[in-house]
Backbone bond lengths (Angstrom), bond angles and torsions (degrees), N, CA, C in turn:
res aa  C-N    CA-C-N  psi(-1)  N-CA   C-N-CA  omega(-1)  CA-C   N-CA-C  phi
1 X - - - 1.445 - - 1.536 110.93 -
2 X 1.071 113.91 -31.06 1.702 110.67 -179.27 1.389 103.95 -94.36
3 X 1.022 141.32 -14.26 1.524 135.16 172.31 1.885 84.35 -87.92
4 X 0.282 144.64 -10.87 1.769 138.47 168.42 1.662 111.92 -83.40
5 X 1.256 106.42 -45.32 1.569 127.89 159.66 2.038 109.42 -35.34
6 X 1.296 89.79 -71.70 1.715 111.56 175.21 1.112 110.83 -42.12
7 X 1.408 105.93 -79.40 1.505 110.33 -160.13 1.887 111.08 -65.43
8 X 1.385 112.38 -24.07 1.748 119.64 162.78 1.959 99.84 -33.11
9 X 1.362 79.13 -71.77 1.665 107.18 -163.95 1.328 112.65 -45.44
10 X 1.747 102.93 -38.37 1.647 98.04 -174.69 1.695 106.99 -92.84
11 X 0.973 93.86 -4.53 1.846 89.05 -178.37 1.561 105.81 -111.71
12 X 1.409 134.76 -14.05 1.165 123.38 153.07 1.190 121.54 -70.60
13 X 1.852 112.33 -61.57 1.464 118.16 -144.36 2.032 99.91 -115.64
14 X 1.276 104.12 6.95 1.277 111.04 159.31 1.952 92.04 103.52
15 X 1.576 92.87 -165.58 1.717 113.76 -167.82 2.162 111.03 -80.75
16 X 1.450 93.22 -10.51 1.642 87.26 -157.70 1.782 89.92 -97.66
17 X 1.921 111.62 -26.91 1.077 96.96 175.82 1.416 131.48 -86.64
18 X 1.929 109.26 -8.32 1.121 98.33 165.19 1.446 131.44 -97.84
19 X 1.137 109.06 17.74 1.078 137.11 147.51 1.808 121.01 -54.95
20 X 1.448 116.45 -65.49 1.179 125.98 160.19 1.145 118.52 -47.83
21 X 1.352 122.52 -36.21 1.565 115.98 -174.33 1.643 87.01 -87.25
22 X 1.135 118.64 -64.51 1.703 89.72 -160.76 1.914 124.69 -63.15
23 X 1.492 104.62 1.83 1.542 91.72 174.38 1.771 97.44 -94.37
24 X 1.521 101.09 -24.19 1.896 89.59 170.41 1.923 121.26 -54.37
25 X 1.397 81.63 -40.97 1.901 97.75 -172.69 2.022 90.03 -43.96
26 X 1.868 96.21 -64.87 1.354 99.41 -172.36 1.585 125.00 -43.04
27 X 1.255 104.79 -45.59 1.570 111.80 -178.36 1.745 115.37 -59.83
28 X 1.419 96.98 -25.37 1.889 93.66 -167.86 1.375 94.10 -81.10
29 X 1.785 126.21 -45.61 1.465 111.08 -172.49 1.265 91.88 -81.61
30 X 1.265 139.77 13.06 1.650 115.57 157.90 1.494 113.67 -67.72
31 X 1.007 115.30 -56.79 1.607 135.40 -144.23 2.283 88.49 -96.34
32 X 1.368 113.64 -14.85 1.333 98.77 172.48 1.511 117.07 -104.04
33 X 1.237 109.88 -3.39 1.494 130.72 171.34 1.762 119.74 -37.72
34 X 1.436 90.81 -54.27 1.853 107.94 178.40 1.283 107.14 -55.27
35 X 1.939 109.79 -70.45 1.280 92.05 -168.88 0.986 144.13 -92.93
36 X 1.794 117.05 37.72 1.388 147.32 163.77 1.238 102.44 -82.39
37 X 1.127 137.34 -48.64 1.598 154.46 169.54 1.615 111.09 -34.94
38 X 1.864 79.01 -64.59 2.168 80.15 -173.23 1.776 92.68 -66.46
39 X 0.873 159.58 -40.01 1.486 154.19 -123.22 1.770 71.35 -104.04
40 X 0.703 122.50 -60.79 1.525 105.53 -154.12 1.537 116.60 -74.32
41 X 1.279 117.40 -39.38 1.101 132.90 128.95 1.492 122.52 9.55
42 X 1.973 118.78 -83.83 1.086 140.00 -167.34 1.613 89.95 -73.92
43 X 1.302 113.52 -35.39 1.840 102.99 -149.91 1.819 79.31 -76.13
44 X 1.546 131.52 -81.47 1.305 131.65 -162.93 1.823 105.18 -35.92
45 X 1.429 120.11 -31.83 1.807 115.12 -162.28 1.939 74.35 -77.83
46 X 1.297 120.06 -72.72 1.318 99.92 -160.33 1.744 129.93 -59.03
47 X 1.453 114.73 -6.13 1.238 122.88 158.71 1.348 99.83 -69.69
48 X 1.241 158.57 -54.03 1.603 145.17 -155.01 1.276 104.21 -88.21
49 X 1.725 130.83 -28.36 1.204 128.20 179.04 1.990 103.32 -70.56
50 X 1.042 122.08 -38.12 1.188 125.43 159.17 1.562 146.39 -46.86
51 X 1.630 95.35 -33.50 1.340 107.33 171.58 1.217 109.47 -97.40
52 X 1.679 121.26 -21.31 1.486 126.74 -173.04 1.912 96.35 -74.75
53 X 1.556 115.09 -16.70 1.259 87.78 -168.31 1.774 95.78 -113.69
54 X 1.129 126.11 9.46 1.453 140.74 171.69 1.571 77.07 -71.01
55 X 1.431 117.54 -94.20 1.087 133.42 -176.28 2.190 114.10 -8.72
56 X 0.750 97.90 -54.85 2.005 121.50 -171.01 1.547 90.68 -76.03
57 X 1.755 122.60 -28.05 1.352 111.43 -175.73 1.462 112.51 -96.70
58 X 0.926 124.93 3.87 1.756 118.37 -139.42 1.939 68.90 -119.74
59 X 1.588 84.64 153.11 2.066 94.40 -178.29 1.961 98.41 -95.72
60 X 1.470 71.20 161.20 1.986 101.32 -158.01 1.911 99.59 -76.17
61 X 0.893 117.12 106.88 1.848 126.19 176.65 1.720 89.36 -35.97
C-alpha cells in the first residue's frame, strides 16, 4: 500500500512530493513502532506471569 502511495505521488504530483510522502510513510511507522512494542511486550510478560503461576499451582509428580 505505500509503494502504491509513492509511485501515485511521483507520477501525479511529481519527484519532491513523492518524496514527501515516502519520508511521511517513514515517520508514522517510526513514531508507531514503540507502542506496538510495549503492547506486545505487556501481552507475552502477562502470558509467562500466568503460566509461572499455573505452574506454582498445579501439584508436584
Amino acid at each position: 500500500m505505500d509503494t502504491a502511495i509513492v509511485l501515485r505521488a511521483a507520477t501525479v504530483d511529481g519527484r519532491r512530493q513523492a518524496l514527501m510522502a515516502s519520508l511521511g510513510i517513514a515517520l508514522g511507522r517510526f513514531l508507531r513502532q514503540p507502542s506496538a512494542v510495549k503492547v506486545l511486550d505487556r501481552l507475552t510478560g502477562g502470558i509467562f506471569v500466568a503460566f509461572g503461576i499455573r505452574l506454582a499451582a498445579s501439584p508436584a509428580p
